[in-house]
N, C-alpha and C positions, 0 to 999 in steps of 0.2 A: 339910599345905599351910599355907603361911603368908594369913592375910589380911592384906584389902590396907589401909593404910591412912587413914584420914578426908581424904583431902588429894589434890593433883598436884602433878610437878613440868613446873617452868619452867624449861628450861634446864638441869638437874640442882639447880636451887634447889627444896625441900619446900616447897608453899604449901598451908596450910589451906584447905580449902571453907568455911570459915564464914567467910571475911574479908569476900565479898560484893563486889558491881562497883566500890564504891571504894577499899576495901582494896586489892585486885587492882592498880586501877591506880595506889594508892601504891608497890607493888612495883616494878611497871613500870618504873614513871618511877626509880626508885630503882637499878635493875637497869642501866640507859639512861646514868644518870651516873658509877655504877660502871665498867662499861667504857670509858666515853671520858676518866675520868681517869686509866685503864690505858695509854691513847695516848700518842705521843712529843710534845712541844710544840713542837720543831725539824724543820723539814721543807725539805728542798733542790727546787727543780725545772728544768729546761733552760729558758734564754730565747733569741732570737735577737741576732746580732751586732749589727743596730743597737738593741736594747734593750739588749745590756750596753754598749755604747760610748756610748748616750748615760744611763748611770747611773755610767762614767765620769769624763764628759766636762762633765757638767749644772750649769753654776756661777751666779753672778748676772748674767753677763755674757750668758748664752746662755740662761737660762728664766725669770730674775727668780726665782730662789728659791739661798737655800744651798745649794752643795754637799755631799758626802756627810761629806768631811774636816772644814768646818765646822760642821756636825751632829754630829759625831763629838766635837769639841771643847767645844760646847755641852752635849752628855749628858755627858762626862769630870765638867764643872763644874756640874752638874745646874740648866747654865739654859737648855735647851729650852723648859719650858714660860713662864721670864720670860720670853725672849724676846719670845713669842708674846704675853705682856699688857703687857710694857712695855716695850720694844727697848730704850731709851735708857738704864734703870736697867740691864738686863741689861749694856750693852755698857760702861757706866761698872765694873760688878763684873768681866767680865774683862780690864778698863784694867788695873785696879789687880793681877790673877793677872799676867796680862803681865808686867806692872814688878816682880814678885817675883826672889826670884833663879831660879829653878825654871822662869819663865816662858820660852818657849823661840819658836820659828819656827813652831811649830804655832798659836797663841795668835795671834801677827803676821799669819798669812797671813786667820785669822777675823774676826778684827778689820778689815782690810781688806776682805774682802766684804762681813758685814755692815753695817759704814759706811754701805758703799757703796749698798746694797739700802736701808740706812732714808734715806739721801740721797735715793734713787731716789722715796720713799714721800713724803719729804716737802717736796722740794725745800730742802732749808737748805745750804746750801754748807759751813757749818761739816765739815759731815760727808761730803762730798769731799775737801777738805783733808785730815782725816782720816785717810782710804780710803789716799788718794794717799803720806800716811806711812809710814801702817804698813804697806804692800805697798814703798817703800822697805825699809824696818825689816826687811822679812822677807828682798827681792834683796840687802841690802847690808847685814848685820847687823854691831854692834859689833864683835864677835868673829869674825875671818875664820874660823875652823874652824866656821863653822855656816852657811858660805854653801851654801845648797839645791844639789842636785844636778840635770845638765842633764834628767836622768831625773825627776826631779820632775813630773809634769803640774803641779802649782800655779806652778812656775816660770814658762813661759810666760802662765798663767793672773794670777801675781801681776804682771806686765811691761803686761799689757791693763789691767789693774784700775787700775795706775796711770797710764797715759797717758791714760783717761778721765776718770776719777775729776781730775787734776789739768787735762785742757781743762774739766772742767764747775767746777770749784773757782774760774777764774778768769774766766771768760765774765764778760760786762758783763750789764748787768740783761734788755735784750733777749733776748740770747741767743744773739748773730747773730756777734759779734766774742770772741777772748779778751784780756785787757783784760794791759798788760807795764808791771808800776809796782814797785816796791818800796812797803814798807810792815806795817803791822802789820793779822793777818788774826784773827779770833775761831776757836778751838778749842773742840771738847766741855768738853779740858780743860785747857784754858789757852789762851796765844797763841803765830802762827806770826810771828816778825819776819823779813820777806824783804826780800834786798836785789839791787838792780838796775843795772845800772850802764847810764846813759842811750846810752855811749857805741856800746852793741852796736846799737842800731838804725842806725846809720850803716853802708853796705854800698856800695860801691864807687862813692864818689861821691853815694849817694844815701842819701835819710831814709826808711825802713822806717817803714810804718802798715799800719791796716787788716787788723788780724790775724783770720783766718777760719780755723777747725777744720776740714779738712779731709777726715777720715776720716768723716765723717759724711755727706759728698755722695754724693751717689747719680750716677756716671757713664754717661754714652748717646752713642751714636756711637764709641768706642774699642772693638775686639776684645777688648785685653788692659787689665787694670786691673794696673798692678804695687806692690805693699806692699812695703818692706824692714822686715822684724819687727825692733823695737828697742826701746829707752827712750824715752822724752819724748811729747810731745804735738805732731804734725803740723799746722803748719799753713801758711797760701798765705799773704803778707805783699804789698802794694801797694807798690812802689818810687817815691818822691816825684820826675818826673824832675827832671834840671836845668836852671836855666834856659840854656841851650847846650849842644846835643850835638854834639861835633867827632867827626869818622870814623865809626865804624859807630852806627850809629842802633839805640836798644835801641825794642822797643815799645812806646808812650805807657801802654798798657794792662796791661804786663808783671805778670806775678805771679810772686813769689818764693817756690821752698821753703824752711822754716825748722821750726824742730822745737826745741822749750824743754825743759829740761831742770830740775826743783825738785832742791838740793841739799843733803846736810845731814849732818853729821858725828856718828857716835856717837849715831844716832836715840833709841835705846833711855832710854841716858843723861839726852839733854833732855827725851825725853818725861815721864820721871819728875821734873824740873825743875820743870814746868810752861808750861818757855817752851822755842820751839826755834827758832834761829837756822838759814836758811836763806839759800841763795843762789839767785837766777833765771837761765839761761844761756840765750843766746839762738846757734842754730846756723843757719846758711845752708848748706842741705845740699848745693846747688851747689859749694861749698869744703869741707865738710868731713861725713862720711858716720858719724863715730862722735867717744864723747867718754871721756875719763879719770877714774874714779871709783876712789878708795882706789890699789891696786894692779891694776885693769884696765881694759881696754881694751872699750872697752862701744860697741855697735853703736846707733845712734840709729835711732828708729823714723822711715821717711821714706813720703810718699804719691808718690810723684813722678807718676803719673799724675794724679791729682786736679788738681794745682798746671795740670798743661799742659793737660788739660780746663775747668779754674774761666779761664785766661787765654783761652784759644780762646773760651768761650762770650759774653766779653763782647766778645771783637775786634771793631769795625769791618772788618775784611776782608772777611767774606763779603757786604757788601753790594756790595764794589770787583766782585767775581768779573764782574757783566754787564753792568752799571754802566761798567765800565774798558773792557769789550770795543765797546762799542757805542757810548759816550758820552765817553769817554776822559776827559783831561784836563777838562771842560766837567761831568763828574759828579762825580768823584771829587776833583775840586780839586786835582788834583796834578801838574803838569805835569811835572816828572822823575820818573824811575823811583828806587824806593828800594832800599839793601839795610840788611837792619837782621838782627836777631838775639833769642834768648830772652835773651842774658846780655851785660855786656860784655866785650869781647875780652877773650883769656887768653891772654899769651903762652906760647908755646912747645905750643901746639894747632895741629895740621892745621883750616884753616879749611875746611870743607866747604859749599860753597853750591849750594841747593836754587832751582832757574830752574820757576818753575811753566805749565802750558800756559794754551791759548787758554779764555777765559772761565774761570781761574779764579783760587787765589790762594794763599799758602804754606801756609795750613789744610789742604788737600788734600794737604800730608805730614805731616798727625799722625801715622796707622798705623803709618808708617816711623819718625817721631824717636821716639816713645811707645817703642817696640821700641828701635831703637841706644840711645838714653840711658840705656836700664836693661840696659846691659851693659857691665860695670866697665871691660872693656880699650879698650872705645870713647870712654867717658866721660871715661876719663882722659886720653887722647892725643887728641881731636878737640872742637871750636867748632862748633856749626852756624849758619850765615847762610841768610838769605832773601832772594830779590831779588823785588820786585814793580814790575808795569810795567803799564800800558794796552795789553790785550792784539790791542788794534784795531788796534794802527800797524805800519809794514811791516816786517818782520822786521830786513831789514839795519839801519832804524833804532832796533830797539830791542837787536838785539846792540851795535851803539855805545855804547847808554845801557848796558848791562850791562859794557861792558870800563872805561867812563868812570867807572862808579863801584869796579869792583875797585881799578882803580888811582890813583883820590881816595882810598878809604878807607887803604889798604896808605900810601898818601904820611903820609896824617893820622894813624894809629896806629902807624907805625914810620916815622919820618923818615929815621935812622940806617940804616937796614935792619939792625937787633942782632936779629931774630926771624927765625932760620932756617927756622922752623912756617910763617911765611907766603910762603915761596919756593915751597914744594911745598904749591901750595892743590889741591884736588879739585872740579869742579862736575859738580853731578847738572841734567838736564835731562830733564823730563817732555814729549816734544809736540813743542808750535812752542817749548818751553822747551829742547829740545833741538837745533833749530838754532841758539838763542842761543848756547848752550852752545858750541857746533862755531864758531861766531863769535866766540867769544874763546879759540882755539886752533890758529887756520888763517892762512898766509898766500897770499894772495889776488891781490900784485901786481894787475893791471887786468883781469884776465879777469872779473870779479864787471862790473864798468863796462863791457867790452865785449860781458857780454851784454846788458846795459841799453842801448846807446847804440854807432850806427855813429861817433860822433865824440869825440876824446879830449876829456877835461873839460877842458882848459886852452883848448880854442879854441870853447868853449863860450858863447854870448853870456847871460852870466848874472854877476849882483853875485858882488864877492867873497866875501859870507861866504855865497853860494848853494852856490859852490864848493868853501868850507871844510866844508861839510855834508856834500856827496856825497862829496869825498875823505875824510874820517871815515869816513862810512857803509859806502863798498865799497873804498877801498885800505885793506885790514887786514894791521896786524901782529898776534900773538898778545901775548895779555899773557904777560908773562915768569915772573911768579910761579905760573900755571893748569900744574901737571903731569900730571895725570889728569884725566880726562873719562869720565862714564859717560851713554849716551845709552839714554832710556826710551821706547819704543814712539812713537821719533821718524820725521814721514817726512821723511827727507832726500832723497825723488823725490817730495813731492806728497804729499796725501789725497785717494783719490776721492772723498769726501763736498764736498770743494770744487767740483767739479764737477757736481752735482747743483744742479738746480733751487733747493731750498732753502739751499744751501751759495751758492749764488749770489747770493739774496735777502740772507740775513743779513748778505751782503759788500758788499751796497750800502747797508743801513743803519749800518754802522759811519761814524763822524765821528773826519777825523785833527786832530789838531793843529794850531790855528791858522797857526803859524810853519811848519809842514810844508805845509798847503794850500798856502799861500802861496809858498810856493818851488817847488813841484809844478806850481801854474799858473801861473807864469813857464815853465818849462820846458815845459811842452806849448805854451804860446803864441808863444814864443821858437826853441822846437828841437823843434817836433811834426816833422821830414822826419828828424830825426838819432835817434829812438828808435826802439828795435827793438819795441815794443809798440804794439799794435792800438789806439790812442787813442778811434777811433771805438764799438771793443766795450768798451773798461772806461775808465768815469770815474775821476775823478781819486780820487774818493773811493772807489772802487772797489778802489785799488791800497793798501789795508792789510794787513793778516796775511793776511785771506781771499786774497787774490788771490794771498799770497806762496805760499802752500801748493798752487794749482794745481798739478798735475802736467806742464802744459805752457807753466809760469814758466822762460823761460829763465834766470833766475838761480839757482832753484834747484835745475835741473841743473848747472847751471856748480857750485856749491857742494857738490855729492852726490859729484862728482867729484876734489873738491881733499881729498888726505891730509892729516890733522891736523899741525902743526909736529911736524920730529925732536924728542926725547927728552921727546913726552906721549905717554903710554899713555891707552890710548883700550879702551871697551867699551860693550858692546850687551847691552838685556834689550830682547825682543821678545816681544809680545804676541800671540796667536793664538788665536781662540774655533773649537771643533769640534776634532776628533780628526782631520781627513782630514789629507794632507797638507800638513807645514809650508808648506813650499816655494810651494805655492796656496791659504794660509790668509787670513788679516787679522782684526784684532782690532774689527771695526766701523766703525775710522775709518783706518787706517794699514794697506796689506796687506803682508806681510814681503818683499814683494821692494821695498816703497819704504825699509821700517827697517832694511833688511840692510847693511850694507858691507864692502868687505874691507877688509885691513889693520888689523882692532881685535885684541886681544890675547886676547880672550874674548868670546863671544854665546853669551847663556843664553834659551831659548825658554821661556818660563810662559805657558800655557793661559790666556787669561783675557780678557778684557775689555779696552780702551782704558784705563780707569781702573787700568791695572795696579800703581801706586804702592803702593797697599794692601795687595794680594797678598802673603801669605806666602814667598812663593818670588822673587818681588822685592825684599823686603825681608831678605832672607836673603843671596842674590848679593851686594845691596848691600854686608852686613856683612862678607860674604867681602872683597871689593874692597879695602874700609877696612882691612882687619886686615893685608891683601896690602899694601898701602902703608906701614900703620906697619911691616911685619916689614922693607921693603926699604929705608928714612928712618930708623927710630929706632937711636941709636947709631952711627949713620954720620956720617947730613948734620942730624941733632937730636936732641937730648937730650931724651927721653921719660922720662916718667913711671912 
């Protein structure tokens, strides 16, 4: 037999007995390093889909740190760790990689984030300027065969980099405005000379200020927010008005979309100069939606929601909304009803005009133009107008002011009549905005006067121009230009909410119109035996909108019952809350057998509430209606776009 050895093994390693506990554990640990330098030093593991999309996806734009391509570009040129101790030297040594001949799109697109990120660090604008370059440099490179592919993720990511990068490059010191000047701007490395040409602030009669960055607001009250992804830097411009606005009235407060564009030929080239001559374009997205760089056609970045929420939030409107309803004229300072608009008239656009209900005012179709303006085939062939009025006074007299002003503006903006677009206008009417609406599309001969009045106006003992009023108000002819009419959760038999206690209260606090009192109490003083109205149950002031909407207004039976004039198409969206049946529904304030009529060409029912303007499914019909008019007008009776 063999003996056994002075020692043990470990592992099949012979270890001496005399080494003693710390020999022993020199082995150990010896033994411990041995096998784990045996180990693989690359090691794969599963991640989940939002952890690989956003290591993706991760740029300066969306974590404040470098992307992975940039990192990537940084290790190639082994300044990772400059970076991290001196950005500025780092980003000056791949300046000059860049400008090599070698230097490529991959370098352009680094150079651009990080910029942008030590911009971000240190606020110097120099190096927005920059950013906004070299992410140019990288979209629109010297050498067209190295324009990025659409498949590129940095593509899109270099398009954001520069539209910020170039709003923060040119913000005023505030921070509130972007500032639109030519001139000479300081670089890392060297200068940017931009030139301007004063003449673009001028936009259709008016002088453009007040340039606000746009994509930076934060929007509340709109559903949809809509981006069109582009070039340029978004922003909302102040239109200076003029001192006289003849025909359509644009809003004092209007804000205009525009979107700038920094331009520069052969980036790469000047950069290496040291100087680089640039141009500033200034675009009214309202006109034009994309711009021409080199050999393409390049989509310009637009906010177009921002612009009609930053214009909405500062309107004076919504204070008219109860103000107009209750105090009329005497609050709101405005004795005639207005129609006005976001833009000024465009010929050869279907004018489409929005008639708003009781206590309210054209804000209350944001939802709706928000939606049609950011749909191209709309946009292109269609103007939106707004009519506002005091919505206190009695119905027939403010469809007067709504026909009186179509056919003022249509006189003042096309004298000639050479705009076919405004023969075939459209009006939408929400409400009691939708009896207007049916009031400038109906003829009426004296049946509307003989439900008012056992005696004909002309043997009426009342001044002439008392006469000239009431023959306005109720012998109606249709205006000749209104071809479609679409009526929205209108009652053309009444609101029972009119009838109610409260409906009745609020209709006796409404105040009419000076000039209208006054003729009103002539006539009750004068011809109280010849009216067909309860003089003793409703005061004078009583017989405003509220009273018009009664259900047992004989005039607005008389009116429920007269067909819209031959050759206007006419349509119904009716509103209806609860699932029972339609037929015995109502949406609050309107029950569908007062908003039904026959004879329209379509009625679309949407589930919803009075305020159904908003509604997706209202606003949908709408677009349908609109596309149905251009499809059956353009190229016939106008030339569309």
């Amino acid at each position: 037999m063999h003996r056994a050895r002075d020692g043990a093994h470990l592992d099949g390693i012979f270890v001496h007995r005399g080494l003693g506990p710390v020999g022993l554990t020199v082995i150990v640990l010896w033994v411990c390093l041995t096998l784990a330098a045996c180990g693989t030093p690359i090691n794969v593991s599963r991640v989940s889909a939002k952890t690989l999309q956003h290591d993706l996806t991760a740029y300066a734009l969306s974590v404040d740190e470098a992307s992975a391509s940039t990192r990537i570009v940084l290790s190639q040129h082994n300044l990772l760790d400059e970076y991290d101790r001196a950005p500025e030297t780092a980003l000056a040594r791949l300046h000059q990689i860049y400008l090599a001949p070698v230097g490529a799109r991959n370098e352009a697109f680094a150079l651009a984030e990080l910029s942008f990120l030590h911009a971000e660090d240190t606020g110097k604008r120099t190096y927005y300027l920059a950013a906004a370059l070299y992410a140019y440099a990288f979209l629109f490179p010297d050498d067209g065969a190295e324009v990025p592919s659409a498949f590129d993720r940095r593509f899109r990511q270099a398009c954001d980099l520069y539209n910020r990068a170039l709003t923060e490059g040119l913000k005023t010191p505030d921070g509130r405005e972007v500032e639109l000047r030519g001139g000479s701007y300081d670089l890392p490395f060297g200068r940017l000379e931009v030139e301007f040409r004063e003449e673009q602030l001028h936009w259709a009669g008016r002088l453009l200020e007040h340039f606000v960055p746009v994509a930076e607001l934060q929007v509340e009250g709109l559903r949809n927010r809509y981006r069109i992804p582009g070039i340029g830097a978004p922003l909302a411009a102040a239109p200076k008005p003029p001192r006289e606005q003849l025909g359509l009235l644009v809003a004092p407060r209007l804000k205009v979309p525009a979107t700038i564009v920094l331009r520069a030929d052969h980036v790469k080239q000047q950069l290496g100069q040291g100087t680089v001559q640039a141009s500033l374009d200034l675009h009214v997205t309202l006109d034009s939606t994309s711009t021409r760089i080199g050999e393409r056609e390049v989509p310009l970045e637009i906010e177009s929601t921002s612009f009609l929420a930053y214009t909405l939030a500062e309107s004076p409107i919504w204070e008219r909304e109860l103000k107009g309803f209750f105090m009329g004229e005497r609050a709101t300072r405005v004795a005639t009803a207005q129609l006005g608009a976001l833009e000024p008239y465009r010929p050869g656009r279907f004018p489409v005009v929005f008639v708003h209900g009781t206590a309210s005012s054209p804000g209350r179709w944001a939802e709706m133009v928000n939606d049609l303006l950011n749909d191209k085939r709309i946009r292109a062939r269609f103007q939106f107008w707004f009519f506002t009025y005091n919505t206190g006074n009695p119905i027939v007299y403010s469809g007067m002011l709504l026909r009186k002003e179509l056919e003022k503006t249509i006189a003042q903006i096309d004298p000639e009549r050479r705009d076919p677009a405004l023969q075939h206008m459209i009006v939408i009417g929400h409400s009691q905005g939708g009896l207007l609406t049916k009031l400038a599309a109906v003829e009426t001969g004296d049946l509307l006067w003989n439900a008012f009045s056992k005696k004909p106006l002309d043997q009426m003992d009342l001044a002439d121009e008392d006469k000239a009023l009431f023959r306005q108000a109720f012998f109606i002819e249709p205006v000749p230009s209104v071809r479609r009419v679409v009526f929205v959760a209108t009652p053309h038999r009444g609101s029972f909410l009119a009838m109610t206690r409260i409906g009745e209260f609020l209709a006796s606090l409404v105040k009419l119109p000076g000039t209208l009192v006054t003729t009103m109490s002539d006539l009750a003083l004068k011809e109280k035996e010849a009216l067909k109205l309860d003089t003793s149950k409703f005061s004078i002031a009583s017989l405003g909108a509220g009273f018009g909407m009664r259900p047992d207004n004989p005039i607005m039976d008389e009116l429920a019952n007269i067909p819209v004039a031959p050759g206007v198409a006419a349509h119904s969206i009716i509103a209806v809350e609860g699932t029972g049946p339609v037929e015995e529904g109502d949406d609050g304030v309107v029950k569908y057998t007062s908003a039904h009529l026959d004879g329209v060409e379509s009625e679309k029912v949407v589930h919803s509430s009075h305020s159904t303007q908003s509604h997706p499914e209202t606003i949908e019909e709408v677009r349908r209606i609109l596309l149905l008019h251009a499809a059956e007008h353009c190229g016939r009776t106008v030339r569309c776009e």
